[in-house]
FIBABA-466418 format. One record per residue: x, y, z of N, C-alpha, C in turn; residue in three letters; residue number from 1. Coordinates in nm, 3 decimals. Last residue first. Layout:
N
<<X,Y,Z>,<X,Y,Z>,<X,Y,Z>,"ALA",NUM>
...
This chain:
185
<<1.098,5.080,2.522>,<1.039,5.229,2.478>,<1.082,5.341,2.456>,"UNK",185>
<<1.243,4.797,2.364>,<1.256,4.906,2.422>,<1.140,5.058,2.356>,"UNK",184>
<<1.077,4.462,2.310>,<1.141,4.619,2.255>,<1.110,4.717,2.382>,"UNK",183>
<<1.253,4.188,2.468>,<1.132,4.283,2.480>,<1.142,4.398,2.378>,"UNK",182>
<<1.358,3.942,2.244>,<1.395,4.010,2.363>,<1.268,4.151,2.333>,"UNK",181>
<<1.161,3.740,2.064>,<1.304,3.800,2.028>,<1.270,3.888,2.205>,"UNK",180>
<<0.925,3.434,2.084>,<0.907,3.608,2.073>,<1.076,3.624,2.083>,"UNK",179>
<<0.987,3.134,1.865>,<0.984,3.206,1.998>,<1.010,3.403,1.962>,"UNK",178>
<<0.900,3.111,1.565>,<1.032,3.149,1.652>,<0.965,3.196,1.758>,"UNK",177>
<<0.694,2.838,1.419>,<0.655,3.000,1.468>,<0.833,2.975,1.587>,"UNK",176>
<<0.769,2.642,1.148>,<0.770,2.662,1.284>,<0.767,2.828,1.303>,"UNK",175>
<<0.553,2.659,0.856>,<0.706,2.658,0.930>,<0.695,2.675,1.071>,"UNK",174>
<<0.367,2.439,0.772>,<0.355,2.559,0.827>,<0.505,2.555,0.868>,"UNK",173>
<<0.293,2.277,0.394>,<0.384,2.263,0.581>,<0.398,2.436,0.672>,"UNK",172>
<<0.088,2.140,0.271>,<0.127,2.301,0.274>,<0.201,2.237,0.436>,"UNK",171>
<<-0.122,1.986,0.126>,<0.022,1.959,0.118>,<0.082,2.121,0.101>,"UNK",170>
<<-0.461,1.940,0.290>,<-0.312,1.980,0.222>,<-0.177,2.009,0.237>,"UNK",169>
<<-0.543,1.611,0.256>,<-0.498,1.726,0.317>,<-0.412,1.817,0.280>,"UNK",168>
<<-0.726,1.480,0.020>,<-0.599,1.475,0.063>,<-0.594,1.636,0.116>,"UNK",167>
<<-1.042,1.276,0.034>,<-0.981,1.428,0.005>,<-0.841,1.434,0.064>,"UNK",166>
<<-1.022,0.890,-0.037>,<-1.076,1.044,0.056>,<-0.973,1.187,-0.023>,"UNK",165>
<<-1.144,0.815,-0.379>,<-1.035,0.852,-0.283>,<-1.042,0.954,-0.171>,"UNK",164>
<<-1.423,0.598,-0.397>,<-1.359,0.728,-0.397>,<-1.242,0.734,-0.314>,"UNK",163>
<<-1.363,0.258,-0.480>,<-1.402,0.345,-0.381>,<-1.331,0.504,-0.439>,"UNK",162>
<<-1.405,-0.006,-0.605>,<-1.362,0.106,-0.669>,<-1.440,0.162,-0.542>,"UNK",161>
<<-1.458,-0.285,-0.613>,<-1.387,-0.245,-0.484>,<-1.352,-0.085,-0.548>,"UNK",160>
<<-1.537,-0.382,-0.951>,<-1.518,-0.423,-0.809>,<-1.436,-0.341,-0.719>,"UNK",159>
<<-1.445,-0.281,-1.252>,<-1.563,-0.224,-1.162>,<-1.546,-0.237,-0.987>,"UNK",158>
<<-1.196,-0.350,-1.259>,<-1.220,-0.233,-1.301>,<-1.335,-0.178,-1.254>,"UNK",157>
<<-1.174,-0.624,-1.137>,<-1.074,-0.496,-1.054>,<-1.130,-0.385,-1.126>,"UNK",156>
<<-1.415,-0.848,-1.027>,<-1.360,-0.760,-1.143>,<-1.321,-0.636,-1.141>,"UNK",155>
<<-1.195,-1.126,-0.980>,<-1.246,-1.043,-0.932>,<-1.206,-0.945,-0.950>,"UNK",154>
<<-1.259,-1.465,-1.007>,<-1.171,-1.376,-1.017>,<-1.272,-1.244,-1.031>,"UNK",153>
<<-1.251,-1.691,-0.776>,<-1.287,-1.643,-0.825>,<-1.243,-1.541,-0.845>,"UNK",152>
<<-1.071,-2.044,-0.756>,<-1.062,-1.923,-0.722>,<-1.153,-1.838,-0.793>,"UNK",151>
<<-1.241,-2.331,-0.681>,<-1.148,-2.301,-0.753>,<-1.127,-2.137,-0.655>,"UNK",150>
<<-1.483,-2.502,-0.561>,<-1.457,-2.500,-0.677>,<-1.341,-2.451,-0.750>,"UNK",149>
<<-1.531,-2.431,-0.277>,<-1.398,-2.529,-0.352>,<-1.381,-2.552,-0.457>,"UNK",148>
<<-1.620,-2.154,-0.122>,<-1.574,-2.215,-0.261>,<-1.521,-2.318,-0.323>,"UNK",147>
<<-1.524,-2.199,0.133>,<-1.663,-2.168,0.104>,<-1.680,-2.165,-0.055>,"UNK",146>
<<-1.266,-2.301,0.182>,<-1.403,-2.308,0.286>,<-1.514,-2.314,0.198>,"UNK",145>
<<-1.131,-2.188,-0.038>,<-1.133,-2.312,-0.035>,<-1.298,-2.389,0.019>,"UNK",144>
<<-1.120,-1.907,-0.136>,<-1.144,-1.968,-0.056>,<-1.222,-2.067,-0.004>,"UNK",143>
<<-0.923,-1.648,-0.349>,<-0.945,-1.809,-0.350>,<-0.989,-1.845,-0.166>,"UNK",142>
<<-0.970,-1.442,-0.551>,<-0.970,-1.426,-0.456>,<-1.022,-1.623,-0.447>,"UNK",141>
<<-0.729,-1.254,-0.832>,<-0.818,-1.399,-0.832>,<-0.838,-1.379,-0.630>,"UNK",140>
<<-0.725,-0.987,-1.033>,<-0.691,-0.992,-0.895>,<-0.808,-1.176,-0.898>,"UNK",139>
<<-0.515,-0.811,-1.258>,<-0.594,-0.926,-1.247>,<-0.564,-0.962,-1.135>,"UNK",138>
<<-0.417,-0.553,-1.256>,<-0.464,-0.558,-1.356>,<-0.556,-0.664,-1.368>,"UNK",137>
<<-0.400,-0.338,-0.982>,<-0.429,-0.498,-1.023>,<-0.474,-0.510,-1.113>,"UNK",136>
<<-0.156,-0.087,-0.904>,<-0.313,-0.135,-0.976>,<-0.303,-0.280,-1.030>,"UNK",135>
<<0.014,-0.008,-0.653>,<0.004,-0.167,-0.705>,<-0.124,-0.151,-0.765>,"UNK",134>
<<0.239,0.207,-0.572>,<0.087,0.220,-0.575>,<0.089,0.047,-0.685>,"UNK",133>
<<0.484,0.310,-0.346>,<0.445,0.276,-0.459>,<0.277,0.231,-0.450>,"UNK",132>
<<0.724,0.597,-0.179>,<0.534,0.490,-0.195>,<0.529,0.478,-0.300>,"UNK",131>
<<1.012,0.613,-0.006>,<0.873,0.645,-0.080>,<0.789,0.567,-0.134>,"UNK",130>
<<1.222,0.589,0.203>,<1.145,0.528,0.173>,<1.018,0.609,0.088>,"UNK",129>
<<1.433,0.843,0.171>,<1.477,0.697,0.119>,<1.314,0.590,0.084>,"UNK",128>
<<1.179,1.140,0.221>,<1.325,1.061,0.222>,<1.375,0.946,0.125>,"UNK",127>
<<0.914,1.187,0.150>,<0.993,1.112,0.236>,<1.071,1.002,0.214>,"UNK",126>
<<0.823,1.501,0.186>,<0.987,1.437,0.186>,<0.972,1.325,0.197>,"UNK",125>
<<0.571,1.542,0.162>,<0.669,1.654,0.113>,<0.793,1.549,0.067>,"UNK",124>
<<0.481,1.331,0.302>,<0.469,1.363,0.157>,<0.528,1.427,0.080>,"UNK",123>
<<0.612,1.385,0.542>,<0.620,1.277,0.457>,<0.629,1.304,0.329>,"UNK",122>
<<0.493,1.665,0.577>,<0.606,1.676,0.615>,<0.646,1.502,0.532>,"UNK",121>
<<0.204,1.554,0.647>,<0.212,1.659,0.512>,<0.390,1.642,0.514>,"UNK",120>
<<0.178,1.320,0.853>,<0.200,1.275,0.709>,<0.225,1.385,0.605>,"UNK",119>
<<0.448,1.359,1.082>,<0.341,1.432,1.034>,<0.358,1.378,0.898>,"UNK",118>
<<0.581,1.186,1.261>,<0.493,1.115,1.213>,<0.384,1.249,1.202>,"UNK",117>
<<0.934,1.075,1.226>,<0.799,1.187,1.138>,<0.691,1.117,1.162>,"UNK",116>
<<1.107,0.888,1.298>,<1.012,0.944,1.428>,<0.950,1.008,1.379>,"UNK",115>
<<1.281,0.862,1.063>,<1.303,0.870,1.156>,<1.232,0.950,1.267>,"UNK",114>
<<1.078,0.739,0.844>,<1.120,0.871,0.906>,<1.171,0.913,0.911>,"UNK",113>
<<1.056,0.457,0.993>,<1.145,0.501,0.868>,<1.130,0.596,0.828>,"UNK",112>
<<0.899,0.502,1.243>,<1.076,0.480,1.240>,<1.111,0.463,1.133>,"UNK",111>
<<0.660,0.496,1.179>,<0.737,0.633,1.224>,<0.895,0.588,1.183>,"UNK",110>
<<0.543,0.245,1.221>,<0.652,0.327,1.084>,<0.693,0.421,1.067>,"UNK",109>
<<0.432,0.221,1.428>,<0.574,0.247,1.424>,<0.631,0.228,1.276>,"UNK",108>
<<0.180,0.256,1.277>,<0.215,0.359,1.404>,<0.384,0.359,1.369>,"UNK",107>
<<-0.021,0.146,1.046>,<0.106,0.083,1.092>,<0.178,0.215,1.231>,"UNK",106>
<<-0.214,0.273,0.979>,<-0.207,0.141,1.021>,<-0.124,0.102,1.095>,"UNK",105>
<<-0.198,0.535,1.004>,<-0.290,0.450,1.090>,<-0.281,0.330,1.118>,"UNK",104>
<<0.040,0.541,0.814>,<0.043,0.542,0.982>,<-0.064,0.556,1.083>,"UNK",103>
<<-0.102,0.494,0.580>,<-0.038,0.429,0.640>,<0.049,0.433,0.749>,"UNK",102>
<<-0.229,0.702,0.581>,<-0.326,0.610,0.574>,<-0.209,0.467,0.656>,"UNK",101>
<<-0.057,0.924,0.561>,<-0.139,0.950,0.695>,<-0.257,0.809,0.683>,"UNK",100>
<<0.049,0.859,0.304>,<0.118,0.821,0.394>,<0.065,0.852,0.582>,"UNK",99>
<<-0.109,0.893,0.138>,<-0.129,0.761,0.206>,<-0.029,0.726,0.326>,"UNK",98>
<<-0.194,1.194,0.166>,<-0.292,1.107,0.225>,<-0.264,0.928,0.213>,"UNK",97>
<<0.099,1.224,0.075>,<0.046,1.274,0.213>,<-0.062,1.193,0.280>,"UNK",96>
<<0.078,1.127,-0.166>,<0.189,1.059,-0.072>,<0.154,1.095,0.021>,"UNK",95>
<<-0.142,1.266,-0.316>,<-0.159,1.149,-0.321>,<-0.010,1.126,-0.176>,"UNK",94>
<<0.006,1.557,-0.302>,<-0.119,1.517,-0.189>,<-0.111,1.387,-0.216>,"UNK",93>
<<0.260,1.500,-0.439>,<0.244,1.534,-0.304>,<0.121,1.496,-0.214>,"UNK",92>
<<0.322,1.232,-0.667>,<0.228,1.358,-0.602>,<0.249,1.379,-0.458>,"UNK",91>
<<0.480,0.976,-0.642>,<0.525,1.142,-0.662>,<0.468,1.218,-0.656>,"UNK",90>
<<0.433,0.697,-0.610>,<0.366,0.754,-0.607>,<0.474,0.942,-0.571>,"UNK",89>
<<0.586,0.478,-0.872>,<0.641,0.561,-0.770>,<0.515,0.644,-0.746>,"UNK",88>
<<0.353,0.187,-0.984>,<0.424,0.292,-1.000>,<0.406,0.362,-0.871>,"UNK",87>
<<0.256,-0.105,-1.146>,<0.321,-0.058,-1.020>,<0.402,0.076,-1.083>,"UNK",86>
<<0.038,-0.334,-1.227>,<0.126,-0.218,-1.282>,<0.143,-0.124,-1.157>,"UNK",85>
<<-0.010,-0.678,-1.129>,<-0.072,-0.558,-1.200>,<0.030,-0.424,-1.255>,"UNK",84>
<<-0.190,-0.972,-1.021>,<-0.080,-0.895,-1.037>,<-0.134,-0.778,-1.102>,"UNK",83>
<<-0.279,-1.160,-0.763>,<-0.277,-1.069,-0.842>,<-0.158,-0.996,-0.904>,"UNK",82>
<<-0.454,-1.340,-0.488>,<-0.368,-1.316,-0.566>,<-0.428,-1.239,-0.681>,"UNK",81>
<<-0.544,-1.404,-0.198>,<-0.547,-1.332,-0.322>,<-0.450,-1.310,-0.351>,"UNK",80>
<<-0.697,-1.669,-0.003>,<-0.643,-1.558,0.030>,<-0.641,-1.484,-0.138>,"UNK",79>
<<-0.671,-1.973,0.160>,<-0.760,-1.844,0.166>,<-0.692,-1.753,0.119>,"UNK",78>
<<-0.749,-2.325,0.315>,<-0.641,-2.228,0.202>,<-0.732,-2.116,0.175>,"UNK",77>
<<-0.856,-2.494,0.470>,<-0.794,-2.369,0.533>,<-0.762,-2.286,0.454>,"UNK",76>
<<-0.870,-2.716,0.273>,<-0.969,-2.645,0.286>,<-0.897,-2.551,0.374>,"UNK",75>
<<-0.566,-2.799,0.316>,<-0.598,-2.745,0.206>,<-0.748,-2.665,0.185>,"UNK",74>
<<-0.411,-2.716,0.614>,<-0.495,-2.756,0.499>,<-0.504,-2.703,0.407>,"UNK",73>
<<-0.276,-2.505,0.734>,<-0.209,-2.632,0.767>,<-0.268,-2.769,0.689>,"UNK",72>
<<-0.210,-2.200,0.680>,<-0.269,-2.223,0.744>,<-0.229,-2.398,0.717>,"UNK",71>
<<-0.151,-1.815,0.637>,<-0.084,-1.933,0.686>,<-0.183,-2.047,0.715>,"UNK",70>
<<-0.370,-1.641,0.405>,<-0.338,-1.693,0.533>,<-0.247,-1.830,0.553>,"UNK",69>
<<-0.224,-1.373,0.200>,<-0.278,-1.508,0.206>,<-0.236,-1.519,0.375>,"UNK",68>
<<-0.165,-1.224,-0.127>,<-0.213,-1.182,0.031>,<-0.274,-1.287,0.095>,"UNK",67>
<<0.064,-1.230,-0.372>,<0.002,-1.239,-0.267>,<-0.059,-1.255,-0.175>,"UNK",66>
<<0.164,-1.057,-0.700>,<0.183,-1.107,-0.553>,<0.063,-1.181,-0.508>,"UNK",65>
<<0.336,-0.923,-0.929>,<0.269,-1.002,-0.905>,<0.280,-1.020,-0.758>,"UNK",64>
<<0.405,-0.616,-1.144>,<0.453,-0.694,-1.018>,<0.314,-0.810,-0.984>,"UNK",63>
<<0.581,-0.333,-1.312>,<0.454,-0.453,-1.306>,<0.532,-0.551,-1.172>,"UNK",62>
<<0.762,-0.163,-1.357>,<0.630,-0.121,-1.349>,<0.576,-0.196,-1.320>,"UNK",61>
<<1.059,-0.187,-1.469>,<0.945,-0.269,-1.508>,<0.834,-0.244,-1.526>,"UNK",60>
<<1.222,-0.006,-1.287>,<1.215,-0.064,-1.442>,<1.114,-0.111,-1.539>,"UNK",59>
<<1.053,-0.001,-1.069>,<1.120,0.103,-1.118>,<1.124,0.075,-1.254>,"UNK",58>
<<1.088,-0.300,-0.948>,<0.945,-0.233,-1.014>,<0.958,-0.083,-1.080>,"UNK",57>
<<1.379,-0.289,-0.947>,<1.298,-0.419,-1.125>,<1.167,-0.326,-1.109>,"UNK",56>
<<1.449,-0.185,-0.778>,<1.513,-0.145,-0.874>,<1.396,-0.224,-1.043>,"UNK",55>
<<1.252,-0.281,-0.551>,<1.239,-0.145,-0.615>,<1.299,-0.117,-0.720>,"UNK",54>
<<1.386,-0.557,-0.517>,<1.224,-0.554,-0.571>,<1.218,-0.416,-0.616>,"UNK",53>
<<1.647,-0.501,-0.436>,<1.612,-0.515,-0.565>,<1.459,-0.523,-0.603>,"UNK",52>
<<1.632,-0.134,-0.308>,<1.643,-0.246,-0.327>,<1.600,-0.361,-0.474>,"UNK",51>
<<1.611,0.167,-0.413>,<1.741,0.075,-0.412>,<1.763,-0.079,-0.403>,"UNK",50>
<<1.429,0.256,-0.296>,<1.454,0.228,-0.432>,<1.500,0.132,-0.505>,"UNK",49>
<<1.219,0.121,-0.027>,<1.381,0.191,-0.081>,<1.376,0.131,-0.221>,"UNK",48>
<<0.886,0.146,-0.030>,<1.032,0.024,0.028>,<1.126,0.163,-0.052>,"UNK",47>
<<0.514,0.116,0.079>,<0.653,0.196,0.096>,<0.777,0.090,0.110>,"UNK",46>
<<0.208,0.110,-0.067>,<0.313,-0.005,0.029>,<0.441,0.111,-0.030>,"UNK",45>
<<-0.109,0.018,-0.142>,<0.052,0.127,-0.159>,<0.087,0.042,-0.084>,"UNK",44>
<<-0.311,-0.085,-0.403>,<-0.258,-0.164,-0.294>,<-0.145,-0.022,-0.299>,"UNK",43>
<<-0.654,-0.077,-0.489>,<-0.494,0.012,-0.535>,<-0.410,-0.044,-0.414>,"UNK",42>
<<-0.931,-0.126,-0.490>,<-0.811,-0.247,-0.504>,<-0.685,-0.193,-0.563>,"UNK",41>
<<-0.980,0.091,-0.242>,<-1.041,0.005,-0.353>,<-0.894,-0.161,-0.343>,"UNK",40>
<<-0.692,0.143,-0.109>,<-0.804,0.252,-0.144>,<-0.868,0.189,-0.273>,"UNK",39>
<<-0.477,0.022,0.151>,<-0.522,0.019,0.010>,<-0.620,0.082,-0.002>,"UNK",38>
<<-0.155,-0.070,0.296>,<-0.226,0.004,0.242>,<-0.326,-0.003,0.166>,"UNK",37>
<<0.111,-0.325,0.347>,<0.059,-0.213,0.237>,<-0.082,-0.171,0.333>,"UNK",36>
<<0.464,-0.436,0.393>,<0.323,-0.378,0.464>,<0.244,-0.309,0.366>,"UNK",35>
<<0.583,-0.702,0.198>,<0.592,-0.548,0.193>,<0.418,-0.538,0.295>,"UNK",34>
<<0.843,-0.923,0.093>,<0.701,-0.905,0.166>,<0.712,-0.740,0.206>,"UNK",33>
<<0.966,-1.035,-0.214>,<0.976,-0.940,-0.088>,<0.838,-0.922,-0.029>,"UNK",32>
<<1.157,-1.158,-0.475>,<1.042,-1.163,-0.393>,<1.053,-1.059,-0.251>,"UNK",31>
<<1.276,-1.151,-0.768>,<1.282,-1.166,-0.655>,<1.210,-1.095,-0.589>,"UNK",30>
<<1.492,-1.171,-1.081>,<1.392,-1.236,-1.006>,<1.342,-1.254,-0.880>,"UNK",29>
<<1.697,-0.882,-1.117>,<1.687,-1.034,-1.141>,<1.524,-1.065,-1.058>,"UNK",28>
<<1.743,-0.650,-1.172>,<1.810,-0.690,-1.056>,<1.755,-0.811,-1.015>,"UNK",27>
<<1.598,-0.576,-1.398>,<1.728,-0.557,-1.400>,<1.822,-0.619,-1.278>,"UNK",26>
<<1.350,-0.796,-1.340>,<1.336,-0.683,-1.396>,<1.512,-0.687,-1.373>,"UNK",25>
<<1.012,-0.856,-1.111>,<1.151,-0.906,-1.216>,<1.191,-0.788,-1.277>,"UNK",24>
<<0.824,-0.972,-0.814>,<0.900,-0.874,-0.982>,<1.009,-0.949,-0.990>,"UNK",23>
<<0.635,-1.015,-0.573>,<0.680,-1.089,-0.686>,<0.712,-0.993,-0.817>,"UNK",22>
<<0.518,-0.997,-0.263>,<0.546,-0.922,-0.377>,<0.659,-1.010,-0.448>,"UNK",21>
<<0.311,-1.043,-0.039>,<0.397,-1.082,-0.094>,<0.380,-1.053,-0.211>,"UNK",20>
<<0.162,-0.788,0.206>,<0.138,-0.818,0.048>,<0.327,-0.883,0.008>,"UNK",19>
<<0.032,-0.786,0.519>,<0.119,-0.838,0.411>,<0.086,-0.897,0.278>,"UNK",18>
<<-0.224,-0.717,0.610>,<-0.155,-0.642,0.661>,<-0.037,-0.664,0.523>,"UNK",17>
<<-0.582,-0.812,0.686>,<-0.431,-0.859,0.654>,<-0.355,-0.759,0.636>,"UNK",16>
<<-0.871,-0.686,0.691>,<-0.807,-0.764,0.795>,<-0.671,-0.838,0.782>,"UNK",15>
<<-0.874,-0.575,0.452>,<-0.859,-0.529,0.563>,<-0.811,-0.572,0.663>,"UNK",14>
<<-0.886,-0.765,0.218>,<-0.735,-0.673,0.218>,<-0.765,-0.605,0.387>,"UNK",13>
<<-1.085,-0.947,0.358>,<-0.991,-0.960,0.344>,<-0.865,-0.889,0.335>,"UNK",12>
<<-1.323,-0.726,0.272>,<-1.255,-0.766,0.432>,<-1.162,-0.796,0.422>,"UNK",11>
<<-1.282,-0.720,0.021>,<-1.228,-0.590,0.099>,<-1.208,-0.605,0.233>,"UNK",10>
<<-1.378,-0.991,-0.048>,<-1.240,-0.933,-0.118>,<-1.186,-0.813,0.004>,"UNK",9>
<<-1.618,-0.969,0.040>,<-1.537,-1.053,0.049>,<-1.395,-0.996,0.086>,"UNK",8>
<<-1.759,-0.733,-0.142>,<-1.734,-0.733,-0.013>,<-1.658,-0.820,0.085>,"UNK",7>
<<-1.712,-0.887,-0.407>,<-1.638,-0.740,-0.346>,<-1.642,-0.682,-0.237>,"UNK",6>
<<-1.865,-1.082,-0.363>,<-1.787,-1.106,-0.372>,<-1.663,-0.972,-0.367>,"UNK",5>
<<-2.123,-1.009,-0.103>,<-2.064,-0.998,-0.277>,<-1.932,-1.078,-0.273>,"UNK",4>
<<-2.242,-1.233,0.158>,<-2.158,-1.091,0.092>,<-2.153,-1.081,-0.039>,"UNK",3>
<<-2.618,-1.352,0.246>,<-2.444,-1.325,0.166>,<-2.382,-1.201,0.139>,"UNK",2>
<<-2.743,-1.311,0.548>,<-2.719,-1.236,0.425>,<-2.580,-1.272,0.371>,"UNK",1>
């Protein structure tokens, strides 16, 4: 049985991990590899504001990248590219449920945290590193193997559209205080 070509596509973002990222914008021209995430063809991925890929996608909104195998041919060549419109994810539930998406994946990303690894307590806060969301305005999926004709491009408004799971809610329980000294009768 052949795959679709949207079934293609989704192994792929599954089985890879790194989205090379490509902006521009106030802090000049420049590239960064970023762990991501994804729900359809919405790519997240968490970096500091501050840096310069965050200062230009901040500015900008838009970004090009990506997702490809190392490999030593030219039939070996595999992978996707795209670019699209990038924005700060600031909802609470949206940051909660990716940020409990992206410590499935990734575990020790606890350590930009520092060791949080409750995603409602993330979402709420988190901190220096917060989540951006990558919609692909144009996503091309190229593999050589089984295509050599070129890259096929792949149609981000219908293709890979999945429901978003239900986001937990974004309610933090405060810690319960140990019981206070006995009352007197």
């Amino acid at each position: 049985m052949s795959l679709t070509l949207a079934d293609r596509v989704a192994a792929y973002l599954d089985g890879h991990t790194t989205l090379n990222l490509a902006t521009t914008g106030p802090a000049g021209l420049w590239s960064a590899a970023v762990l991501y995430v994804h729900e359809g063809p919405q790519l997240y991925f968490t970096s500091v504001a501050v840096t310069r890929h965050g200062q230009n996608l901040r500015a900008t909104g838009q970004a090009a990248g990506t997702i490809n195998d190392d490999c030593t041919s030219w039939l070996a060549m595999k992978g996707i590219q795209l670019e699209g419109t990038v924005e700060a994810v600031d909802a609470v539930g949206e940051r909660t449920r990716v940020a409990a998406a992206y410590l499935r994946r990734f575990p020790f990303a606890a350590a930009l945290w520092h060791g949080e690894t409750d995603p409602v307590r993330i979402g709420v806060n988190p901190g220096t590193h917060g989540f951006f969301r990558l919609t692909p305005t144009r996503m091309y999926f190229m593999d050589n193997e089984h295509h050599p004709e070129g890259r096929e491009e792949v149609p981000v408004s219908t293709a890979l559209v999945v429901p978003p799971p239900a986001a937990p809610p974004a309610v933090i329980t405060p810690p319960i205080a140990p019981p206070g000294p006995a009352a007197h009768r």
